[in-house]
C-alpha positions, 0 to 999 in steps of 0.5 A, spaced: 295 546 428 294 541 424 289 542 417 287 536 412 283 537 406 280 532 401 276 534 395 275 530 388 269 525 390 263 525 387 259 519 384 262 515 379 260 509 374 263 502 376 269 502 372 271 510 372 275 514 375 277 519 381 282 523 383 282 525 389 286 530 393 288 533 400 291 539 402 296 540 408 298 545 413 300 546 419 306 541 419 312 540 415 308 535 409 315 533 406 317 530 411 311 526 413 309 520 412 302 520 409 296 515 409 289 514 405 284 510 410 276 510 407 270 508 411 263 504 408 256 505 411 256 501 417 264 498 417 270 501 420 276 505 418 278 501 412 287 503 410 288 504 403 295 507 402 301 510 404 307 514 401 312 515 406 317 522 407 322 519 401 315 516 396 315 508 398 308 506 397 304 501 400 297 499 398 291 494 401 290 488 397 283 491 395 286 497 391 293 494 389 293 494 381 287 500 381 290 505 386 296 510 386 298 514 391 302 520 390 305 526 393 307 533 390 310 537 396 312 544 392 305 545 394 303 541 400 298 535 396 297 529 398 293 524 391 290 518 390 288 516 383 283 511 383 281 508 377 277 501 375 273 503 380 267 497 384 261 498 387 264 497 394 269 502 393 264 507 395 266 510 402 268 517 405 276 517 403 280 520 408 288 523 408 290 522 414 298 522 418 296 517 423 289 513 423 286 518 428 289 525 425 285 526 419 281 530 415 273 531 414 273 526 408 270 527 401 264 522 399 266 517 392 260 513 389 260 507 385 254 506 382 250 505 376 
């Protein structure tokens, strides 16, 4: 069975940082392609990143520059650095194989 799970949220002053982090189990992470999707109060599914099996990245034009993805398969870890963060970024932040198999989320708040 597939297992995700995020941590490393929490609230944040605009212009800070967060890591965020995603444990997997269940699969075999090393060969999976993986994704970060976050979801605003009141909006839908948002993408926001993706690293394939072989470490390609790809990033939603909102976090370009601010974002970076990373993976670490020795220990089955799924990253997100997220600096220069903005009032808009606060979401739930989900990692994710595909856009409906997906962990429970963590919380990041920006604000003042």
């Amino acid at each position: 069975e597939v297992h995700l799970v995020e941590s490393g949220g929490g609230l944040v002053q605009p212009g800070g940082s967060l890591r965020l982090s995603c444990v997997a189990s269940g699969f075999s992470f090393s060969t999976a392609n993986m994704l970060w999707f976050r979801q605003a109060p009141g909006k839908g599914l948002e993408w926001v990143s993706s690293i394939t099996s072989s470490g390609t990245t790809a990033y939603a034009e909102s976090a370009k520059g601010r974002f970076t993805v990373s993976r670490d398969n020795a220990v089955n870890t799924l990253y997100l650095q997220m600096n220069s963060l903005k009032t808009e970024d606060t979401a739930v932040y989900y990692c994710a194989i595909t856009r409906t198999q997906r962990g429970q989320g963590t919380q990041v708040t920006v604000s003042s």
